[in-house]
PATI-71552 format. One line per field, with one value per residue (C-alpha): residue number from 1; z, y negated, x; residue in three letters. Coordinates in steps of 0.001 Angstrom, whole numbers. Each point is the difference from the previous one (the first is absolute). Last residue first. Layout:
BEGIN
i NUM,...
up Z,...
north Y,...
east X,...
aa ala,...
***
This chain:
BEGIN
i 623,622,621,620,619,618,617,616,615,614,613,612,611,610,609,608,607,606,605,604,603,602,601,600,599,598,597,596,595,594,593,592,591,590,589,588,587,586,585,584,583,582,581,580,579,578,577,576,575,574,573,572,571,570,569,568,567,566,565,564,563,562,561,560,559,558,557,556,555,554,553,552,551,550,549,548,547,546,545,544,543,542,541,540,539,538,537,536,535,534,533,532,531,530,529,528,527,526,525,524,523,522,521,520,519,518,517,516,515,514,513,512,511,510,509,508,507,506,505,504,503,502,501,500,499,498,497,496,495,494,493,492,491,490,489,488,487,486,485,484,483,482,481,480,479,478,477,476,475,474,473,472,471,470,469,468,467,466,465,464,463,462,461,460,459,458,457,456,455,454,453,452,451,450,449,448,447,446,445,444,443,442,441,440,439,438,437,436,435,434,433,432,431,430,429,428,427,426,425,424,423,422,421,420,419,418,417,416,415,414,413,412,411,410,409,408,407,406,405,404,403,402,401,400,399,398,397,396,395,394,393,392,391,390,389,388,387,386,385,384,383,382,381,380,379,378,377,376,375,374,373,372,371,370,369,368,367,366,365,364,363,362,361,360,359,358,357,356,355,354,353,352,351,350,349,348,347,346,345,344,343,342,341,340,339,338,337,336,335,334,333,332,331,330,329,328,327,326,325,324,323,322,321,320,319,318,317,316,315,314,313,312,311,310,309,308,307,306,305,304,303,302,301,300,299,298,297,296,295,294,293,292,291,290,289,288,287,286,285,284,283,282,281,280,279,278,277,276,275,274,273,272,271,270,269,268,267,266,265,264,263,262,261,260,259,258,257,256,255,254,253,252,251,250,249,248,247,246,245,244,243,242,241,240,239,238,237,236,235,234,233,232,231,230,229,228,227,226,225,224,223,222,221,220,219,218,217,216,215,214,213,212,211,210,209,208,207,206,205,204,203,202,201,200,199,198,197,196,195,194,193,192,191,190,189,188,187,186,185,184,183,182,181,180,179,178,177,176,175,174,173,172,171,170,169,168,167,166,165,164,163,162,161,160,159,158,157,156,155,154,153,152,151,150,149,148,147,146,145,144,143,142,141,140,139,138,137,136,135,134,133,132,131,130,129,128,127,126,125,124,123,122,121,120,119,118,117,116,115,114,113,112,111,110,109,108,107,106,105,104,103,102,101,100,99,98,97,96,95,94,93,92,91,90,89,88,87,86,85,84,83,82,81,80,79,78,77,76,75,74,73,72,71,70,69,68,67,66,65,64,63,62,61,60,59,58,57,56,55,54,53,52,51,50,49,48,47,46,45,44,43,42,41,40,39,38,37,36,35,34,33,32,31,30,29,28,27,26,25,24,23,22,21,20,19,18,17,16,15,14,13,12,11,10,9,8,7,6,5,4,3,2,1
up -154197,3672,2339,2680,-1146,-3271,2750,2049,-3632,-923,3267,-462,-4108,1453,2488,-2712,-2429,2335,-2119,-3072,1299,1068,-1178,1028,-1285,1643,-1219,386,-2027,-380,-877,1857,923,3897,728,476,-248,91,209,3579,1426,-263,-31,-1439,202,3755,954,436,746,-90,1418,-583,2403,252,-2266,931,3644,-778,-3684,149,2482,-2035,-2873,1498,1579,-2679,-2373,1854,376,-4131,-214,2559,-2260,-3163,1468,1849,3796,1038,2136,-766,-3281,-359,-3450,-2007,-1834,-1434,-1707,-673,-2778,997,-3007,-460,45,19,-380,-1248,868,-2362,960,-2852,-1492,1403,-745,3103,2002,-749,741,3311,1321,-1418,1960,-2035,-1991,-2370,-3562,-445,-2959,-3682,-742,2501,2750,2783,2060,2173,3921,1718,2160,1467,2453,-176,1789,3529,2851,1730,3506,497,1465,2781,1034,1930,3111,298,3738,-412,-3446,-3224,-1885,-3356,-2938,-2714,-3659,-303,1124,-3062,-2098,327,-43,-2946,-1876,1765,-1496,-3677,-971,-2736,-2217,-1611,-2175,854,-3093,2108,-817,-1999,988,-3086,1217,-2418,741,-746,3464,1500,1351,3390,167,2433,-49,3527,2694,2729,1352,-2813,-2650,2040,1379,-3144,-1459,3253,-1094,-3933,1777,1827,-2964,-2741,2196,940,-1523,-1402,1156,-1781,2216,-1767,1657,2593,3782,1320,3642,-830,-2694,2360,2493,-2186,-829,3049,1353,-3125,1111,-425,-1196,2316,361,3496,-701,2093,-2017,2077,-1777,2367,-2031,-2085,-3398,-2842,-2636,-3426,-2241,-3445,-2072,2097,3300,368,3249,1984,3376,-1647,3052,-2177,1733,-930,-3531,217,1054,-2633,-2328,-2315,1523,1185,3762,2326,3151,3505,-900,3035,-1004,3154,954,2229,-2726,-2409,-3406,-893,1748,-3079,-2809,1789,894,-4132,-407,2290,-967,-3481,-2065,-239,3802,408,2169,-2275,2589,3662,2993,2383,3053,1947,2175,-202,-2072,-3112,-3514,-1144,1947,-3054,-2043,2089,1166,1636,3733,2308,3738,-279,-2172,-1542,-1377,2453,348,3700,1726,-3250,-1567,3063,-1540,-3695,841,2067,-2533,-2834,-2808,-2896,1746,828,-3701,215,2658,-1593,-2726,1938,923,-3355,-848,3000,-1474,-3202,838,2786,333,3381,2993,3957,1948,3011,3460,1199,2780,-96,-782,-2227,-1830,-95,-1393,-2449,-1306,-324,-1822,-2185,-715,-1066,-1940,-1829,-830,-2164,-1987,-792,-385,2210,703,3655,388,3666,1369,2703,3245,2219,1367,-3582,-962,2768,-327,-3338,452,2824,-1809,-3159,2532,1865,-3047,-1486,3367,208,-3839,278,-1678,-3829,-2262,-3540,-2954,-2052,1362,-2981,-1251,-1363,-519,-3350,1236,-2868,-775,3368,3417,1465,3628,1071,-65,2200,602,3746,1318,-222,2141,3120,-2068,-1002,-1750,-3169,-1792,-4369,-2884,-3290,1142,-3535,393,-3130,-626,-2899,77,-2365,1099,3282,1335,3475,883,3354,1114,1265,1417,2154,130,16,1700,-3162,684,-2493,-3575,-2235,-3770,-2141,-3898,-1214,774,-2128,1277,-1560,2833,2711,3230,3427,2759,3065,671,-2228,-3296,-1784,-3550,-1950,-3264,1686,1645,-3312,-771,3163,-956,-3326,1521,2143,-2878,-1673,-1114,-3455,1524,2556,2065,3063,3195,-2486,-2078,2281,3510,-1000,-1691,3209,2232,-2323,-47,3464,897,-3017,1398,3385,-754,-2485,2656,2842,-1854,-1533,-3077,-3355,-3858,-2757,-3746,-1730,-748,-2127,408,1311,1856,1583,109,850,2388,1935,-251,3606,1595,1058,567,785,3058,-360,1066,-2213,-3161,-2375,-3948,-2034,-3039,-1505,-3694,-1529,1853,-639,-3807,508,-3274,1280,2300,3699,-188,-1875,4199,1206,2872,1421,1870,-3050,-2555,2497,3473,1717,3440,1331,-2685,-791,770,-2252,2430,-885,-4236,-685,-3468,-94,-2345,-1051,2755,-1662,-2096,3154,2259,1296,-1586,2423,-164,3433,-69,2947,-965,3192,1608,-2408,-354,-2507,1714,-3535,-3006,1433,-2384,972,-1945,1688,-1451
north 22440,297,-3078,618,-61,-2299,-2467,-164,-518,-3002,-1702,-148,-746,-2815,-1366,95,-1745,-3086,-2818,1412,-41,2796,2293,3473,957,3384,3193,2791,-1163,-1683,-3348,-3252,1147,354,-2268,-131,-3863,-1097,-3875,548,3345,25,3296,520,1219,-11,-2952,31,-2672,1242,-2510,584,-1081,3041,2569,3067,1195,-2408,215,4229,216,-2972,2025,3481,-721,-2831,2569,2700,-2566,-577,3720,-3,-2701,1837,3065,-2072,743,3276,1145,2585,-1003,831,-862,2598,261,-3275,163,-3249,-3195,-2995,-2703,-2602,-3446,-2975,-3451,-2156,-3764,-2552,-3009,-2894,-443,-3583,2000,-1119,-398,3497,1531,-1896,1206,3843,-35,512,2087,-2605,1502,-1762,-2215,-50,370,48,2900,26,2787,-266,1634,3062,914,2725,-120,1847,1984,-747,1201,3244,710,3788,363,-2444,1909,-2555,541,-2602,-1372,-3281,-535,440,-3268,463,202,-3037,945,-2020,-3233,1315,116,-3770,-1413,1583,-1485,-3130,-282,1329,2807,-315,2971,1779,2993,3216,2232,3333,857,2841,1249,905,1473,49,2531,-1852,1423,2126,-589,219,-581,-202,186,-857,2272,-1647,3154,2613,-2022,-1757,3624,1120,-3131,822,3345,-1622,-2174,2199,2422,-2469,-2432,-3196,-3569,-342,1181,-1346,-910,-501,-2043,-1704,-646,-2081,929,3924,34,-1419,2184,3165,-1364,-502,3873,873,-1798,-3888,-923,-1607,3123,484,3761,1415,2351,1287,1271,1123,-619,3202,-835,787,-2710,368,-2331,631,653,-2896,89,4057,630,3101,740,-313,-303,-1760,-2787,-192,284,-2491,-2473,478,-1122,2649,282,-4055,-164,-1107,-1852,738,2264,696,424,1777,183,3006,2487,-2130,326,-2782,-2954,-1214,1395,-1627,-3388,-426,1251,-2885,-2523,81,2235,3538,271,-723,-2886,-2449,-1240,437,243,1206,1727,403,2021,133,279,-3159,1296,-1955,-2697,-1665,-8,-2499,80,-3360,55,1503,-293,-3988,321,-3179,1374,45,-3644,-1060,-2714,-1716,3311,1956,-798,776,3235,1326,-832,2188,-1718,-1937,-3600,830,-937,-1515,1696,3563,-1773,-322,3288,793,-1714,2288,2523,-313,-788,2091,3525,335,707,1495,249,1832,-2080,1059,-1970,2644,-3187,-2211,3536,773,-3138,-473,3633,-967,-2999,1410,2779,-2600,-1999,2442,1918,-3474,-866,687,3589,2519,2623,480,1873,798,604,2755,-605,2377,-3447,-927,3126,244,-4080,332,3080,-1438,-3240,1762,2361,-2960,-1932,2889,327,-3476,252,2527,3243,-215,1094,1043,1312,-3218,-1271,-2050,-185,-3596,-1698,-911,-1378,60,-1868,-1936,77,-3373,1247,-2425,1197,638,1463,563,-2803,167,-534,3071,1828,-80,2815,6,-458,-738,80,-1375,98,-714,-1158,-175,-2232,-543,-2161,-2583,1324,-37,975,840,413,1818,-1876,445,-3279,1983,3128,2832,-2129,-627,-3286,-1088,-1605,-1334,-92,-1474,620,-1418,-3835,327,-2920,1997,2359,-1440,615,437,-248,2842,315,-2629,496,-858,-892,1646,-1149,-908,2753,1407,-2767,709,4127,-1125,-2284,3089,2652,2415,2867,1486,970,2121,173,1841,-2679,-3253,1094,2358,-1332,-3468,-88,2081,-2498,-2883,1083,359,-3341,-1166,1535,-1278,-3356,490,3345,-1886,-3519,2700,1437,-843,314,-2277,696,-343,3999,42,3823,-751,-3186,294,4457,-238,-2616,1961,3776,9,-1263,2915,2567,-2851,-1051,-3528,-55,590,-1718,-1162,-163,-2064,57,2328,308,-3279,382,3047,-192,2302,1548,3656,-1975,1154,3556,-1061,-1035,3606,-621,-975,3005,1945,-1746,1738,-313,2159,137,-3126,-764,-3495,-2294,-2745,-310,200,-755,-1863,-115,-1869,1290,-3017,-1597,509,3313,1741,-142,2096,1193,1489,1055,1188,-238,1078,2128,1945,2405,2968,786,-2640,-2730,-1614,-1019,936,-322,-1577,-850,-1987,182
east 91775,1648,-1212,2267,3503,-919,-1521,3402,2470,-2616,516,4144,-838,-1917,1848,3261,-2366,-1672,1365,-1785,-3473,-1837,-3057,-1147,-3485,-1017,-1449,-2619,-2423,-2833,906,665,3077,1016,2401,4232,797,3730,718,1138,-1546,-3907,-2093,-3470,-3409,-1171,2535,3809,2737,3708,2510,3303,2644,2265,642,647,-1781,-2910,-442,117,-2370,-2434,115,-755,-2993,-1135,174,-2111,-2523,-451,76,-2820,-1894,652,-1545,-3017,-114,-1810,2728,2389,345,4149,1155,1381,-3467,-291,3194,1458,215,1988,-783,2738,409,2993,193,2138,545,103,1875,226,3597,1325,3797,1955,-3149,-1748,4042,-261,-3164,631,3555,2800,2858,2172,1760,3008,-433,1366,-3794,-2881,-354,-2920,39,-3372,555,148,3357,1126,2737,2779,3364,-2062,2624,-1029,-1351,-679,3112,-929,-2985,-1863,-1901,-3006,-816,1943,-2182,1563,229,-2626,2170,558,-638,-2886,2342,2576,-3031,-1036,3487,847,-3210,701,3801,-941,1810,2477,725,2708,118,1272,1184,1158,3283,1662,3218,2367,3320,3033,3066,3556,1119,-2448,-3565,-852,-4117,-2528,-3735,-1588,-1634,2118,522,236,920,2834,1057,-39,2622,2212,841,776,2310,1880,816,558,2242,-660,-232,-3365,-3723,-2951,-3019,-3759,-3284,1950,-687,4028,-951,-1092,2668,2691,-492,320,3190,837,-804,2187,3010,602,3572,2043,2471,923,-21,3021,1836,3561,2676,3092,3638,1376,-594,2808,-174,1242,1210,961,-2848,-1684,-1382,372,-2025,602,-1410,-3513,-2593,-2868,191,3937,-1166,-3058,2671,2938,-3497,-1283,-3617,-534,503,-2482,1178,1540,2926,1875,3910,2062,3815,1107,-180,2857,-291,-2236,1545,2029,-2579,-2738,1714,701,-3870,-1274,2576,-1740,-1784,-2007,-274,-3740,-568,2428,1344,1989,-1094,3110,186,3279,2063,3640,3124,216,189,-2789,183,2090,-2784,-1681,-4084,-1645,-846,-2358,-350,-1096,-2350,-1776,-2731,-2410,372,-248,-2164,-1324,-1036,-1308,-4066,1028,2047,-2770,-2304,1019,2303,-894,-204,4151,534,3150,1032,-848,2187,2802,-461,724,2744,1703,-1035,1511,3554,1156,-1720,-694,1732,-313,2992,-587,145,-3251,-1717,-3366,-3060,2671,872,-3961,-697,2159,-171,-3948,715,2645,-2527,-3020,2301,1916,-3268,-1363,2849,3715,-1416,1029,2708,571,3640,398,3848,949,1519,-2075,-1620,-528,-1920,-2412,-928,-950,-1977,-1636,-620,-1750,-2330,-1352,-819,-1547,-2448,-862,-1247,-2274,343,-566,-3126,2273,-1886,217,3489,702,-3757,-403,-3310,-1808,-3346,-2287,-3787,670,-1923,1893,-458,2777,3450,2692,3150,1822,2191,3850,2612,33,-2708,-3312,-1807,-2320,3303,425,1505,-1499,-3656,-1468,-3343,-2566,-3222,-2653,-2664,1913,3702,827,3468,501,3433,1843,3046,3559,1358,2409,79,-2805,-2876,-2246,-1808,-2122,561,-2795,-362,-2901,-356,-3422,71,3541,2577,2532,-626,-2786,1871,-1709,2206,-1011,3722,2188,1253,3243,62,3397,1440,2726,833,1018,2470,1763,188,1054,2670,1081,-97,-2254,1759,1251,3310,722,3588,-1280,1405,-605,-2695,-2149,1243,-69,-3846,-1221,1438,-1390,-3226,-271,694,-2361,-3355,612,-1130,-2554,-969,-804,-2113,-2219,154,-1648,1568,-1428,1229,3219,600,3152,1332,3587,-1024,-4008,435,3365,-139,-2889,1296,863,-2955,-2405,2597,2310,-1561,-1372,-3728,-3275,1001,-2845,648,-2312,-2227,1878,-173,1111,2977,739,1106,2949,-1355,-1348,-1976,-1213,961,3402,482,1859,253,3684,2285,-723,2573,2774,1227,-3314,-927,-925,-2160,-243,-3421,-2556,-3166,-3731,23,-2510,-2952,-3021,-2713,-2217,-2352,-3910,1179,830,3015,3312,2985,2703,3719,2334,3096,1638,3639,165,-1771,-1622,-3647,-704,2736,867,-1309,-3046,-2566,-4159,-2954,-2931,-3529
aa unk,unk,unk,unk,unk,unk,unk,unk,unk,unk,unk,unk,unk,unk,unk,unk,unk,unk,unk,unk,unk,unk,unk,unk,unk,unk,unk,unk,unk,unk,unk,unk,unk,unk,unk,unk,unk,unk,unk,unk,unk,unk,unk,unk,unk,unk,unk,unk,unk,unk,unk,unk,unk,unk,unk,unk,unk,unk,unk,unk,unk,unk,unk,unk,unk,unk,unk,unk,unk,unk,unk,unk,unk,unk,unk,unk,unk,unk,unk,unk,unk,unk,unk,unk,unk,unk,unk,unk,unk,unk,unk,unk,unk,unk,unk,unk,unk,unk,unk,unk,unk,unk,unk,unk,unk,unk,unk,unk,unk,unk,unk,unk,unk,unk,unk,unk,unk,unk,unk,unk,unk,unk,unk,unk,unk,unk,unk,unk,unk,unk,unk,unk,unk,unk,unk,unk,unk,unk,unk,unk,unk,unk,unk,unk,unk,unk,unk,unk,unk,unk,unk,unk,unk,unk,unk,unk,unk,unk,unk,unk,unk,unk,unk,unk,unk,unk,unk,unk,unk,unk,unk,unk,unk,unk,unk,unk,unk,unk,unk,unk,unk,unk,unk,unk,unk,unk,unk,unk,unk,unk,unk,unk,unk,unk,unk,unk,unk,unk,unk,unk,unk,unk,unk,unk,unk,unk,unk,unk,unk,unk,unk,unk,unk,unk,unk,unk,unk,unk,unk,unk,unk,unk,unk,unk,unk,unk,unk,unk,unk,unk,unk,unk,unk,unk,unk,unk,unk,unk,unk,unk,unk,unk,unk,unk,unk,unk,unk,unk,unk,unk,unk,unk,unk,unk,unk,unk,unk,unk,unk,unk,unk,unk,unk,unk,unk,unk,unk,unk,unk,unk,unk,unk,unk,unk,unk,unk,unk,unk,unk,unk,unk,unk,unk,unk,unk,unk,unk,unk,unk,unk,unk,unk,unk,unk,unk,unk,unk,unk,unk,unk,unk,unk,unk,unk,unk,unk,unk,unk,unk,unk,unk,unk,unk,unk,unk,unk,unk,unk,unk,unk,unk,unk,unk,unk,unk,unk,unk,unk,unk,unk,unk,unk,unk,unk,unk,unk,unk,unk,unk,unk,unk,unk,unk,unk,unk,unk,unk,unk,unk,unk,unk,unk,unk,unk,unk,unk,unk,unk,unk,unk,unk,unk,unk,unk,unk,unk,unk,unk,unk,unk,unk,unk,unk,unk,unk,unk,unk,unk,unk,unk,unk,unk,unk,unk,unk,unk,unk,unk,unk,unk,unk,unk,unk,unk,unk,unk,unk,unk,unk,unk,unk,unk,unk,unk,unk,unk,unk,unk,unk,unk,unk,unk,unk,unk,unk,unk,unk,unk,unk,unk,unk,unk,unk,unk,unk,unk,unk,unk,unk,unk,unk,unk,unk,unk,unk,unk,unk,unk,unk,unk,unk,unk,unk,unk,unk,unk,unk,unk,unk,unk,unk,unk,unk,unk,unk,unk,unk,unk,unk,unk,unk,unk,unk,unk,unk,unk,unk,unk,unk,unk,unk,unk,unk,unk,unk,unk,unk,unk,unk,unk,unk,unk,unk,unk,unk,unk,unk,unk,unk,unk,unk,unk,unk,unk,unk,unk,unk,unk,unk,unk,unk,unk,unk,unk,unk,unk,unk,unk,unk,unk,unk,unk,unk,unk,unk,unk,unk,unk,unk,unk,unk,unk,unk,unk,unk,unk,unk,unk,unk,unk,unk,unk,unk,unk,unk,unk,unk,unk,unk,unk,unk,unk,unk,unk,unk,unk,unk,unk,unk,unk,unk,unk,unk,unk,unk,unk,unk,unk,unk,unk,unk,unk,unk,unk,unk,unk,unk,unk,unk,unk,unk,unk,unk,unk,unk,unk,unk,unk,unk,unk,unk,unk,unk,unk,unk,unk,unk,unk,unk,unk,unk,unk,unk,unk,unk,unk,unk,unk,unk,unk,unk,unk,unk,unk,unk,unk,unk,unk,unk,unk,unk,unk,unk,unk,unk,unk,unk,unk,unk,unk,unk,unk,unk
***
């Protein structure tokens, strides 16, 4: 059984926090918490979950078994210090190597621009923040970690695409599995590989759904469309405002700007946001082993960071006459240089904001989306919007045709869908029903989902007893002249497999061959033997000639037998005289009474020949 809350992301964006127990009576319940975010759009008590879910008594350490983060945007991060400073939780928390080091950048820029720029109190500060990283393990891709050195509670990261070191987790528990997807791409872009996993088939694969009902145009084309705007409004003199995060989209835009001002000899300034992004190219140096393999293979020849058209972001160029683009963070205008730009450039038609992200409902940036001329900032301040707004999805967030891809690559028995909105999400939930023909679920906030999991129970498989039924599963080599019908050609999902299960105590139970399950054990052999009395109707039988009844019926048999042997089932022998028929162990004779019967006999080895044989007679030899 695995039990599952969202703290966090339960058809809404924002806030990640996502609860599960999982195990059975032989591993203990194991309880984690997948990711630990902020909401972007709320400044209250509601911009953290809401963790009196886990323990009314702040005792949540000895509740969670662990904490894993997915990658280290603050929707899935944000709440961290908090949770491990303010609230007391002293237990393990696992990221990769990526988001450990990012992690604390950002947490700091959002800790100085809510208590130093806003005035709030009853924060987390910067040694907390340190002293919270500290507790951190970092993961590798495809590392297996044993948690608190538990046998029964296994994690493993793969790659997630998204940003930088963002990674998909596999958690095993006992015979149990879950993977939580965090935030992820299917596609590859101009830095960044596309996600992967191995066919893990887990119990529950919690995935998000950010662009759930979305199927977007090809990349080539979006790319083409964002430089042509850019370049239409700068040669007319106009500015262009490109809000993004400090990582991830800033990256793959300032490459492609960088490119296509290097490929056209522009002389327009191009900026970003000083400060934060340029630490964070840094670390895309740092950890250049993360990125796609174009940037891997060019690395020693030319950095792809190291831009030579763009430079860092002043305050002073605000006021400066001209053309110009700027990038400048947070991605969704509620913070930041981005929003102070915004209200500066905003009320001017030949200036231009292209929104190239998701924005959180309530942000400055859903409201421009939206097409409100008139945003009131605070009580007091009041925007009047007359720029061009331009939405160009270069989200990195996998749309519903990834999503769908995932599933079919990731095969699990149950999907949960988190981080989207109601609507979207529960659109894409039918179509995952419908298509993929598996349950899914996309519970609320604070709503509990029970899924119930098969027991499986382990068992080894002796080497020569696998080897001996993998070689009978081998198919014949079509022959040159044979036409094959590729699309009839499926991959085997099982093989099945006879042998003796032997269990003993405290032991894994052991599946083997009849000769080595007799030695293990020095039992004596006794084989079993099987017989049964085939009774028919005399008078349905054709007597055309003037042979004996049971004697014709006997010949009718061996007609239809030996058809059936030779065009199915290949390599039998079938031996016959004037009162019986040989196949294998299996005897079909005339009985020694009479009557209008047959003796049928075989040994236990030859069952599934026998029940194939028996099904033929029953068709012609009606009672």
């Amino acid at each position: 059984m695995i039990k599952i809350i969202p703290l966090g992301a339960g058809q809404d964006v924002g806030r990640s926090c996502i609860l599960i127990s999982i195990g059975d009576d032989s591993t203990g319940i194991k309880n984690l918490m997948f990711d630990c975010g902020m909401h972007m759009g709320y400044n209250d008590e509601r911009r953290f979950p809401d963790f009196s879910y886990i323990s009314k008594t702040n005792r949540f350490t000895e509740q969670l078994d662990c904490i894993i983060v997915s990658h280290f945007h603050l929707d899935h991060c944000g709440a961290l210090p908090y949770f491990t400073e303010m609230c007391g939780y002293e237990g393990p928390i696992f990221m990769t190597h990526p988001t450990k080091a990012i992690c604390p950048i950002l947490l700091e820029d959002y800790r100085k621009i809510t208590v130093e720029r806003k005035g709030e109190t009853n924060f987390f500060t910067s040694q907390m923040i340190k002293d919270c990283m500290k507790k951190v393990t970092a993961v590798n891709l495809h590392q297996t970690i044993k948690v608190n050195g538990d046998d029964d509670l296994e994690i493993k990261a793969f790659y997630a695409g998204h940003v930088l070191g963002a990674a998909m987790f596999y958690v095993r528990v006992g015979t149990q599995s879950v993977v939580y997807t965090g935030d992820y791409n299917m596609t590859p872009d101009r830095h960044l590989g596309a996600a992967w996993i191995d066919k893990v088939r887990p119990d529950l694969l919690i995935t998000e759904s950010t662009y759930a009902t979305t199927i977007r145009d090809s990349k080539r084309t979006r790319e083409r469309d964002f430089l042509k705007k850019v370049h239409d409004c700068v040669t007319q003199g106009g500015k262009v405002l490109i809000p993004v995060f400090a990582l991830g989209r800033a990256q793959e835009l300032c490459i492609l700007i960088e490119t296509y001002w290097e490929r056209n000899n522009l002389n327009v300034p191009v900026y970003f946001s000083a400060g934060m992004t340029e630490k964070a190219n840094d670390y895309y140096k740092l950890f250049i082993n993360w990125t796609n393999e174009k940037i891997k293979n060019t690395f020693v020849q030319r950095n792809m960071f190291d831009f030579k058209h763009i430079k860092p972001w002043d305050r002073q160029y605000l006021d400066l006459p001209g053309p110009a683009v700027l990038f400048a963070t947070p991605g969704m205008l509620h913070i930041g240089t981005s929003l102070e730009v915004f209200k500066k450039w905003a009320p001017y038609p030949e200036n231009m904001v292209i929104m190239p992200g998701y924005c959180v409902a309530g942000t400055v940036g859903a409201k421009v989306l939206n097409g409100d001329k008139e945003i009131y900032i605070d009580a007091y301040n009041k925007i009047n919007v007359k720029l061009q707004v331009k939405n160009l999805s270069f989200s990195a967030h996998a749309d519903a045709k990834g999503i769908l891809q995932l599933i079919k690559q990731c095969d699990p028995k149950n999907v949960m869908l988190v981080h989207g909105e109601k609507a979207k999400m529960e659109f894409l939930q039918e179509k995952i029903k419908r298509e993929c023909r598996i349950p899914c679920y996309s519970p609320a906030n604070g709503e509990t989902t029970i899924i119930d999991t098969p027991l499986s129970i382990p068992v080894d498989v002796s080497v020569d007893l696998l080897k001996r039924h993998l070689t009978a599963q081998k198919l014949p080599l079509p022959t040159s002249d044979d036409k094959i019908d590729i699309t009839k050609i499926k991959p085997v999902n099982g093989i099945p497999i006879q042998g003796i299960l032997t269990m003993e105590p405290d032991q894994i139970p052991k599946l083997m061959d009849v000769n080595e399950a007799i030695r293990d054990t020095n039992l004596p052999l006794r084989e079993l033997t099987f017989e049964f009395i085939k009774s028919f109707d005399p008078n349905k039988i054709d007597t055309s000639t003037r042979t004996d009844i049971r004697t014709q019926a006997l010949e009718n048999v061996y007609e239809k037998v030996r058809k059936a042997l030779k065009d199915d089932v290949n390599e039998v022998e079938i031996i016959k005289n004037s009162s019986q028929i040989k196949i294998r162990s299996m005897l079909i004779r005339i009985s020694d009474k009479n009557s209008n019967s047959f003796n049928i006999s075989w040994n236990y080895k030859d069952e599934n020949l026998a029940n194939y044989v028996m099904s033929i007679i029953d068709n012609i030899l009606p009672e």
